[in-house]
C-alpha positions in Angstrom: -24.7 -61.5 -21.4 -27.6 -59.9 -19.0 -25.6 -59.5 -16.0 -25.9 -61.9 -13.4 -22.2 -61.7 -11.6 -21.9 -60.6 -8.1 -19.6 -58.7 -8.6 -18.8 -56.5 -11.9 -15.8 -56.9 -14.0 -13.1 -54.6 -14.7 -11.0 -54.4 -17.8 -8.1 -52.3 -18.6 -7.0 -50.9 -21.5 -3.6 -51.7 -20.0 -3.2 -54.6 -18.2 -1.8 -53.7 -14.4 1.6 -55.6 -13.7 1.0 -58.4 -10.8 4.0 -60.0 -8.8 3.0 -63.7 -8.3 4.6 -65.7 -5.2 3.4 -69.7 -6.2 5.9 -72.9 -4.5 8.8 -71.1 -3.5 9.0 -69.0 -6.8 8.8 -65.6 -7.8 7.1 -64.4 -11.2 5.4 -61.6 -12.8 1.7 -61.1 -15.1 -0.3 -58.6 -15.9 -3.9 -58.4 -14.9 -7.0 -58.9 -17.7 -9.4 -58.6 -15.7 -10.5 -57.9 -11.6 -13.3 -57.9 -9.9 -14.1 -57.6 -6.0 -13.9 -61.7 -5.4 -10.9 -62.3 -8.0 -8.9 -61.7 -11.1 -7.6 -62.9 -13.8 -4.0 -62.9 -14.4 -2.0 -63.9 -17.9 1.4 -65.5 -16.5 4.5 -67.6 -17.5 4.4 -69.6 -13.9 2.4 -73.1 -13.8 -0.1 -72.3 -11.8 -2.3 -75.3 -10.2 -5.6 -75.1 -10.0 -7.3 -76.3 -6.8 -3.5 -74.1 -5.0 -3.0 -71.2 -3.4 -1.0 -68.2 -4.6 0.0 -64.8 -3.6 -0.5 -61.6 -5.4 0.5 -58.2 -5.0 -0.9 -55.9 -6.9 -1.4 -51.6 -7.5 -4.2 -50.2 -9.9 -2.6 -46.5 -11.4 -0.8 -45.7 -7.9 -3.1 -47.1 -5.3 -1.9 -48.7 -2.8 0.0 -51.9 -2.9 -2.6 -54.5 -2.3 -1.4 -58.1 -1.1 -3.5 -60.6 -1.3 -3.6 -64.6 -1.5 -6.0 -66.0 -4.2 -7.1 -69.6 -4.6 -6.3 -70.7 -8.4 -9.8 -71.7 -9.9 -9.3 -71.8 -13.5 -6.9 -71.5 -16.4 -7.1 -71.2 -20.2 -2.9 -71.4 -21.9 -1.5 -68.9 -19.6 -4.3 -66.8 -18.3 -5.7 -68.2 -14.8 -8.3 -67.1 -12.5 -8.0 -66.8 -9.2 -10.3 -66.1 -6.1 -9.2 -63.7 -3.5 -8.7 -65.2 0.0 -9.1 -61.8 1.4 -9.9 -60.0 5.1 -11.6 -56.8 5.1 -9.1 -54.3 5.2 -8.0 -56.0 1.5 -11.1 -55.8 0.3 -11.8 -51.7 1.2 -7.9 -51.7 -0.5 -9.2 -53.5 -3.3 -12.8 -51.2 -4.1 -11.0 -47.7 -3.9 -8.1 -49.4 -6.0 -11.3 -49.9 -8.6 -13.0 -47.1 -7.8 -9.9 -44.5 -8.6 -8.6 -46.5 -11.7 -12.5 -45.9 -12.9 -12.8 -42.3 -12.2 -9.5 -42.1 -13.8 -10.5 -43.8 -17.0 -7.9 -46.3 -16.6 -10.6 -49.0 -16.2 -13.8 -50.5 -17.9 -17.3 -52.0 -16.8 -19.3 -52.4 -19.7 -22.9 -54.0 -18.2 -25.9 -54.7 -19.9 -29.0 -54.3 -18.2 -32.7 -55.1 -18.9 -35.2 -51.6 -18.3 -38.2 -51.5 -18.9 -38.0 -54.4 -21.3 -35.3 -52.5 -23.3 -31.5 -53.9 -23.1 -29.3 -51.0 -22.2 -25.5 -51.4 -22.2 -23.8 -49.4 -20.0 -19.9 -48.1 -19.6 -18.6 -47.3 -16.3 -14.9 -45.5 -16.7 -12.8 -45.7 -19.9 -14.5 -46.0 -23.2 -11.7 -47.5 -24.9 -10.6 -50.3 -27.7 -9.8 -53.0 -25.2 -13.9 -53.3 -24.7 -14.2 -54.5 -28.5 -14.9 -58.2 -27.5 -17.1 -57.7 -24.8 -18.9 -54.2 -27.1 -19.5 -56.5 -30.1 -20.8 -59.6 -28.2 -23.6 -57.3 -26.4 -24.0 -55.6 -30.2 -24.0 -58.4 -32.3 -25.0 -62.1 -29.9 -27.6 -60.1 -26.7 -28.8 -57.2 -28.5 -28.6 -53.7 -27.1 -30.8 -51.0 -27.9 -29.2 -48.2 -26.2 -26.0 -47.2 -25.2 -25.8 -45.6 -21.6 -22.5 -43.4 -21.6 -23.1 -41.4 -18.4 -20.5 -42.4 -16.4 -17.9 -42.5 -19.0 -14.7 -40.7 -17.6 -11.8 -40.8 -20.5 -12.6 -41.8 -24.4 -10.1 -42.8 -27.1 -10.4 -43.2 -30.6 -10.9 -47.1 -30.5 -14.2 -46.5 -27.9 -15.1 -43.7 -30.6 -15.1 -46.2 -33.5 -17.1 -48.7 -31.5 -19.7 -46.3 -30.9 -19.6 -45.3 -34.4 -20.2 -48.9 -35.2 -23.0 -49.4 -32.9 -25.1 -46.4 -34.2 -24.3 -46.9 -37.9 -24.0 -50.3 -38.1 -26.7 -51.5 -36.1 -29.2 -48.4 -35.6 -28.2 -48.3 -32.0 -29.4 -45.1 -30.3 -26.9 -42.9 -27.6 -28.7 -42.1 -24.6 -27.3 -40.6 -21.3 -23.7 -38.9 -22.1 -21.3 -37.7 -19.9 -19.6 -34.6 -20.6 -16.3 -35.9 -21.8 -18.2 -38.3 -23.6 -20.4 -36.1 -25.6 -17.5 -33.7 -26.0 -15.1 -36.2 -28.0 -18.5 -37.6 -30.1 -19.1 -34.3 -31.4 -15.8 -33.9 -32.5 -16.0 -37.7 -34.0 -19.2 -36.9 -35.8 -18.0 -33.3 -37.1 -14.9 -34.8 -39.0 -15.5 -34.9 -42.9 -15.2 -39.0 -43.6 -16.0 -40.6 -40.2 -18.6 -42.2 -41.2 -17.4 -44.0 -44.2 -16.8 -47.5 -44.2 -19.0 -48.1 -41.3 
């Protein structure tokens, strides 16, 4: 899970609502993940991989963004898709990113080799919907320290992952933003929170 994408993806701890336009019909999804060359959409219409479709999409009040994606994969209902996109889109589509991140309303959770030392870092909200993606890095890569600088909103699920990570499997904090470090101090000065990890 050393990252080796071009281009980072986001997840949400609530998946944006995407209008689909695909052979003359009109449907609806919700986004699991984006990045700046695609997304991935979970949807009721039979997409076609190999076809073209159009999406229209806002992160957390940006602006609309319209865009035609080429469908390049699916798994039951959840397909990928490529953006076909000019260059106006694509500045439409980084500060959609951008704001939902300083917002907290979006995840990147990376993991980066430093100095021979694996250090996962999260970008935006530290929230539950990162379990899958937390625990792989945790339990299948290895991490040995989590990077939590540039952490804009927590919840309780991020919390309890963290909590996991540093009882669980000796996993040391570094960096901390202030938001961050204000919430773990709170988690770590309640009587019980670390029982049963």
């Amino acid at each position: 899970m050393l990252d080796q994408r071009r281009h980072q993806r986001i997840r949400f701890a609530s998946p944006p609502k995407v209008k689909i336009g695909y052979g003359g019909s009109l449907g609806g999804g919700g986004i699991e993940n984006l990045s700046l060359s695609g997304l991935m959409v979970r949807t009721s219409l039979a997409l076609e991989v190999g076809h073209s479709a159009g999406c229209e999409f806002s992160l957390f009040g940006s602006p609309v963004i319209d865009v035609p994606v080429t469908v390049v994969s699916r798994i039951g209902d959840v397909f990928g898709g490529r953006f076909q996109t000019g260059p106006i889109n694509q500045v439409l589509i980084e500060d959609a990113i951008n704001g939902a991140l300083i917002k907290g309303q979006a995840s990147i959770l990376s993991v980066n080799e430093v100095g021979g030392r694996k250090i996962m870092r999260i970008t935006g909200g530290l929230n539950g919907s990162l379990r899958s993606d937390f625990m792989h890095a945790l339990t299948r890569v290895g991490v040995d320290e989590i990077n939590l600088e540039a952490v804009t909103a927590v919840d309780q699920g991020g919390l309890a992952l963290c909590l996991v990570a540093t009882n669980r499997y000796s996993i040391g904090i570094g960096t901390q933003s202030e938001c961050f470090a204000l919430a773990w101090k709170q988690a770590l000065s309640v009587p019980g929170a670390l029982e049963g990890i």
